[in-house]
C-alpha positions as CSV (number, residue, x, y, z in Angstrom):
1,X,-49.3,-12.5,101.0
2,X,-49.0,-15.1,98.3
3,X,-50.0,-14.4,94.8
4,X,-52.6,-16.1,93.0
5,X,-49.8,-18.0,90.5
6,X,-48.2,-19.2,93.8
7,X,-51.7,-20.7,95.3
8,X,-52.3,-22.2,92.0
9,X,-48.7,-23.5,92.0
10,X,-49.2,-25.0,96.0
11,X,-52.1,-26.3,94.9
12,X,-51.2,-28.3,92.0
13,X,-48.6,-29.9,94.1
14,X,-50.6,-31.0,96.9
15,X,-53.0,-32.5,93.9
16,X,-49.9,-34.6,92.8
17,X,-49.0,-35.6,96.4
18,X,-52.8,-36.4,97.1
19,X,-52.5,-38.8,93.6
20,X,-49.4,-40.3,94.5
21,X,-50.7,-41.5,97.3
22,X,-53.9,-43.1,96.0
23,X,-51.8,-44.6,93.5
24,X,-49.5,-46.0,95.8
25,X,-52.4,-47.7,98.3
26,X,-54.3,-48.8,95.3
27,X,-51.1,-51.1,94.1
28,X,-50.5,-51.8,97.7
29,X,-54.3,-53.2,98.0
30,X,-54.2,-55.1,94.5
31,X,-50.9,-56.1,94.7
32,X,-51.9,-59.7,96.0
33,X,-54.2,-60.3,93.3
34,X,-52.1,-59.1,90.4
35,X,-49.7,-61.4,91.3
36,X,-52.4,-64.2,91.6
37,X,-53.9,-62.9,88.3
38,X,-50.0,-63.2,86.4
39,X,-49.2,-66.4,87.9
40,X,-45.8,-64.9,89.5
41,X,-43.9,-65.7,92.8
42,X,-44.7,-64.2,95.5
43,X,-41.4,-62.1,95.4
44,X,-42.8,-59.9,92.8
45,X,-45.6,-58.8,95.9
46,X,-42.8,-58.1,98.0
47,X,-41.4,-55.9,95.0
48,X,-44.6,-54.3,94.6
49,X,-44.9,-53.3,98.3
50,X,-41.4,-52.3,98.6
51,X,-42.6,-49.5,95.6
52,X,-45.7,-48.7,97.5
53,X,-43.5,-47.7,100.4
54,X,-40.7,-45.7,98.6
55,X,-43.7,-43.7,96.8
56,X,-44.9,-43.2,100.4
57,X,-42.0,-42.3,101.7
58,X,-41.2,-39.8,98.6
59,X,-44.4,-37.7,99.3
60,X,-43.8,-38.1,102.5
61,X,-40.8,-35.6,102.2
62,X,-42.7,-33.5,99.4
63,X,-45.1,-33.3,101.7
64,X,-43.1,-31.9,104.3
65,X,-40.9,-29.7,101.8
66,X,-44.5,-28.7,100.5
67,X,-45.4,-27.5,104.1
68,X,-42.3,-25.7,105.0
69,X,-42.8,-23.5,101.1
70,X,-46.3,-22.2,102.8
């Protein structure tokens, strides 16, 4: 049985992990028109994506290193 400090803990996580995420697909989504809005090459959107994925792939494996704590 977990405590309630731990469920408060597990829960706080999975908040962050739930955030990162939104975070992540809301640059992915704007990403072409920030880079229209700046007047940047298209490089930077490549750059932009490649950070969407690595914060994907990071709570990914919190995710997963989440799950295996329960």
């Amino acid at each position: 049985m977990s405590s309630p400090e731990q469920d408060r803990d597990f829960a706080r996580a999975g908040r962050k992990l739930a955030l990162m995420v939104a975070g992540a697909g809301v640059l992915a989504i704007i990403a072409p028109w920030l880079v229209q809005k700046l007047g940047v090459e298209p490089r930077y959107e490549i750059l932009i994506y490649l950070i969407a994925m690595a914060v994907f792939a990071y709570a990914m494996v919190q995710l997963v290193m989440l799950w295996r704590r329960r």
